[in-house]
C-alpha positions in Angstrom: -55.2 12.9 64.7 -55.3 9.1 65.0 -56.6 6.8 62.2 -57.0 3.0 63.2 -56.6 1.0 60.1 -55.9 -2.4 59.3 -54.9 -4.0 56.1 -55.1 -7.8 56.4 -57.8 -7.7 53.6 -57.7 -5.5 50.5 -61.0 -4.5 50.8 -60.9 -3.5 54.6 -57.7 -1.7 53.4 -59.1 0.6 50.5 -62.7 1.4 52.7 -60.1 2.4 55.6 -58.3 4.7 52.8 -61.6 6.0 51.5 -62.7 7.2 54.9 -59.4 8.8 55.7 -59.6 10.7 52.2 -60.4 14.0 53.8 -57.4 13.9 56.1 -54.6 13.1 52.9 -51.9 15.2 52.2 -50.7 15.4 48.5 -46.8 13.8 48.4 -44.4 13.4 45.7 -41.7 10.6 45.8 -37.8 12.5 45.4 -37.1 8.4 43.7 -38.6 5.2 42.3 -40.3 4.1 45.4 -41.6 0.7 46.9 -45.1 0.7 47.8 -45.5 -1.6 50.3 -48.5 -4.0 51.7 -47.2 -3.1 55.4 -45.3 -0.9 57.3 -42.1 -2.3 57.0 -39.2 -4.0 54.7 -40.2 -7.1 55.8 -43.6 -6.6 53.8 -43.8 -7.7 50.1 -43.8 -4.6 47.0 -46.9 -4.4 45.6 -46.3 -1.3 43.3 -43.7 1.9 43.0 -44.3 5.3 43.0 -42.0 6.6 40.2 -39.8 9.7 40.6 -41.6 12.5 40.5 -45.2 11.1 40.7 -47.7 12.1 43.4 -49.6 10.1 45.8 -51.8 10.9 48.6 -50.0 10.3 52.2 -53.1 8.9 54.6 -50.4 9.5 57.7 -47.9 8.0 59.3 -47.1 6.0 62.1 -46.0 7.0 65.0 -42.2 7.3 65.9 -41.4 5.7 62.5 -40.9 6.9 59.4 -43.6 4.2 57.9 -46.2 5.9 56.2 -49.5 4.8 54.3 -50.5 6.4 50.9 -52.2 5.9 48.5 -52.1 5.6 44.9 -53.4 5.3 41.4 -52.8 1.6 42.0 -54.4 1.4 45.6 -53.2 1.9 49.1 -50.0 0.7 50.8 -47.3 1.9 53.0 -44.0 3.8 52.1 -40.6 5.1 53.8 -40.8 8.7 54.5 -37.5 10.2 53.8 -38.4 9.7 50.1 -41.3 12.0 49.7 -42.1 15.8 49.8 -44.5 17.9 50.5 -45.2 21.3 49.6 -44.9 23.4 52.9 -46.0 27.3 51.7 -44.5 26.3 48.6 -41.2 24.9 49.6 -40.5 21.2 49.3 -40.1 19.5 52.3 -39.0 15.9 53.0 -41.8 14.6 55.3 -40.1 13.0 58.1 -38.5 16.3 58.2 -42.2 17.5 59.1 -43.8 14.8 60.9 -45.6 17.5 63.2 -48.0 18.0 60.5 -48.5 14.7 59.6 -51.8 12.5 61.1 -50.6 9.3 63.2 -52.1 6.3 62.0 -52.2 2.8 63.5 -51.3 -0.8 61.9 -52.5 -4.2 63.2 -50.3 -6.9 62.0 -52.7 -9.4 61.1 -52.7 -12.7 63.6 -49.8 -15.3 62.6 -47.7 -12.5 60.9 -50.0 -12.8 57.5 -48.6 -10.5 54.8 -45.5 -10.7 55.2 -42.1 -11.8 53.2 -41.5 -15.4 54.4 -38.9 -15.4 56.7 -38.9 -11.6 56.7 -41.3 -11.4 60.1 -39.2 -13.9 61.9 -35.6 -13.1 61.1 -34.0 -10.0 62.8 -33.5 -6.9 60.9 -29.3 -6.9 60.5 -28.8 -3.3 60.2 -29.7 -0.3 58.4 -29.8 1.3 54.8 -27.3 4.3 55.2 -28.0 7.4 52.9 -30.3 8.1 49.5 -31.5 11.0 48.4 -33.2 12.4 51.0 -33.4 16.2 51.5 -32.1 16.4 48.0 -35.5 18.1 46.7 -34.6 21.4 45.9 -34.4 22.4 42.6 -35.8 19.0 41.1 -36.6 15.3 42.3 -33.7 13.8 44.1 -32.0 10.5 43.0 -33.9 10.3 39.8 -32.5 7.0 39.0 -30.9 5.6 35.9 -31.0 8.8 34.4 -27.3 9.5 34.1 -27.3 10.6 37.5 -23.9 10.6 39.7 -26.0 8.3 41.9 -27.4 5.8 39.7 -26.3 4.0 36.3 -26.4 6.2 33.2 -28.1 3.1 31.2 -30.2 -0.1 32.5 -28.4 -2.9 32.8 -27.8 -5.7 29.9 -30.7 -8.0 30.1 -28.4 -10.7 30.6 -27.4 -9.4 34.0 -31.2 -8.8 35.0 -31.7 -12.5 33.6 -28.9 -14.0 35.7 -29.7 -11.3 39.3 -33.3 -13.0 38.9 -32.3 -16.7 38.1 -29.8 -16.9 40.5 -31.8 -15.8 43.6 -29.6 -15.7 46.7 -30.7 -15.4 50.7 -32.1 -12.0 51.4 -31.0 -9.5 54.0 -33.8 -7.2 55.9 -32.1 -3.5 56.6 -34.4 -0.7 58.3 -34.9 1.5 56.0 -35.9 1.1 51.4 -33.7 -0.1 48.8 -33.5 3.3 46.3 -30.3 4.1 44.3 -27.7 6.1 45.6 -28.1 4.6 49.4 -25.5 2.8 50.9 -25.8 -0.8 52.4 -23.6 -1.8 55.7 -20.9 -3.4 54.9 -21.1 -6.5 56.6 -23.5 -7.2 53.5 -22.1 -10.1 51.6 -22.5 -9.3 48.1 -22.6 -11.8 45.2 -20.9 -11.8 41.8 -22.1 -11.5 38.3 -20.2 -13.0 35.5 -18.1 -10.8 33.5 -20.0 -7.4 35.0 -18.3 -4.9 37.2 -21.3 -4.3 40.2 -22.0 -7.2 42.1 -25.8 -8.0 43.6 -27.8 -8.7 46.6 -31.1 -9.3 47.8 -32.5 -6.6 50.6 -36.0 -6.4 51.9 -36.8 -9.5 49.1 -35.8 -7.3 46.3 -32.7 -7.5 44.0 -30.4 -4.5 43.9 -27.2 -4.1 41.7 -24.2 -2.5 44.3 -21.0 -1.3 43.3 -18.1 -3.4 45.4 -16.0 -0.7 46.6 -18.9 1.9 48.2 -21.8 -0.6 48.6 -23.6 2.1 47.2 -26.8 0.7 45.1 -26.5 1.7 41.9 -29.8 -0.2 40.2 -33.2 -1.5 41.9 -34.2 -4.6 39.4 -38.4 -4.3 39.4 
C-alpha cells in the first residue's frame, strides 16, 4: 500500500492524514519521543509522544525507519525503533515488522522549506548508537528520568537547563533520535557545564545532557 503525501502546508498535511485514517495502525512510543515536521533529524520538533502514550502510525517510508503518525496534537513523522505495536498481543518494535507496515511517500518541499537551518545542507556526521529499542516487554522501554539505569533519577537543576539553553553551541545531525539511554559517536565534541558532572551537546537542533565517559545521553532538555 502506497500513500503520496506531502506536508509543506499544515493543512495539506492533516487532509493527507484524514484520508489515510482507515489505513493507521495504533502505536505506542517505548520513550519520550520527537514528533517531527519531516522525515528526518534534520527537520524541526514540533511535539513528543510521551512514554507510554499511543499515536496512530499512517506508515512509513520506504527503506527507512521514518514513519508519519499522528497525534492528539496533529500529524508528523517519527523514528521507528521507538514504537510498538501489538502483533496478536505481543509487543513488537515496528521496524522489527515493517512487512506490515503501508509505505508512504514524502516530497521535500522546493528550496528545502521545513527544515532546521543548516540541517538540509550540512552532511549527517554519523549515527545515534543504541536506546531502548526492543526493550518492550514487560513495560515501556527507557522510561526516562524515572530512576531508570538509563536516564537520571531526578531532572536536572534549573540552573543547568538555564545555562544548556543560554549557551547554545553548533549542532551536530546523527541518523537516528536523541532519546535517553542511546549512545552518541564519539567523535562528538561535548561541552562543559559549570560545576555539574554530565556535559551537553546539541544533536538534531535539540539539547541533550551526556555523561563524558559513555556518551551515553542521560537527559533530553524539551
Amino acid at each position: 500500500m502506497r500513500a503520496r503525501i506531502m506536508f509543506p502546508i499544515a493543512a495539506v498535511a492533516l487532509a493527507a492524514f484524514a484520508g489515510a485514517a482507515s489505513a493507521q495502525t495504533a502505536v505506542t512510543a517505548t520513550t519520550d519521543l520527537n514528533v517531527r515536521g519531516g522525515p528526518g533529524p534534520e527537520y524541526p520538533v514540533i511535539g513528543m509522544i510521551a512514554a507510554g502514550a499511543p499515536a496512530d502510525l499512517g506508515g512509513c517510508l520506504e527503506n527507512s525507519k521514518w514513519c508519519q503518525v499522528s497525534t492528539a496534537s496533529g500529524p508528523g513523522w517519527v523514528y521507528s525503533d521507538y514504537l510498538s505495536v501489538d502483533m496478536n498481543g505481543t509487543a513488537s518494535i515496528v521496524t522489527e515488522n515493517r512487512s506490515s507496515v503501508p509505505v508512504v511517500t514524502y516530497e521535500r518541499p522546493q528550496g528545502g522549506g521545513g527544515a532546521v537551518a543548516g540541517g538540509a545542507t550540512g552532511a549527517v556526521a554519523g549515527a545515534i548508537v543504541g536506546g531502548p529499542i526492543g526493550a518492550v516487554v514487560g513495560g515501556v522501554a527507557g522510561a526516562a528520568i524515572g530512576g531508570t539505569a538509563e536516564g537520571l533519577a531526578s531532572p536536572p537543576p534549573e540552573k543547568v537547563v538555564s545555562y544548556v539553553r543560554t549557551n547554545q553551541v553548533q549542532p551536530v545531525y546523527l541518523d537516528g533520535e536523541v532519546v535517553v539511554g542511546a549512545t552518541l559517536p564519539e567523535t562528538v565534541v561535548l561541552n562543559e557545564v559549570p560545576d555539574y558532572e554530565y556535559r551537553y551537546v546539541y544533536v538534531n537542533g535539540q539539547p541533550v545532557l551526556v555523561e563524558p565517559g559513555s556518551h551515553r545521553i542521560v537527559y533530553v532538555v524539551r
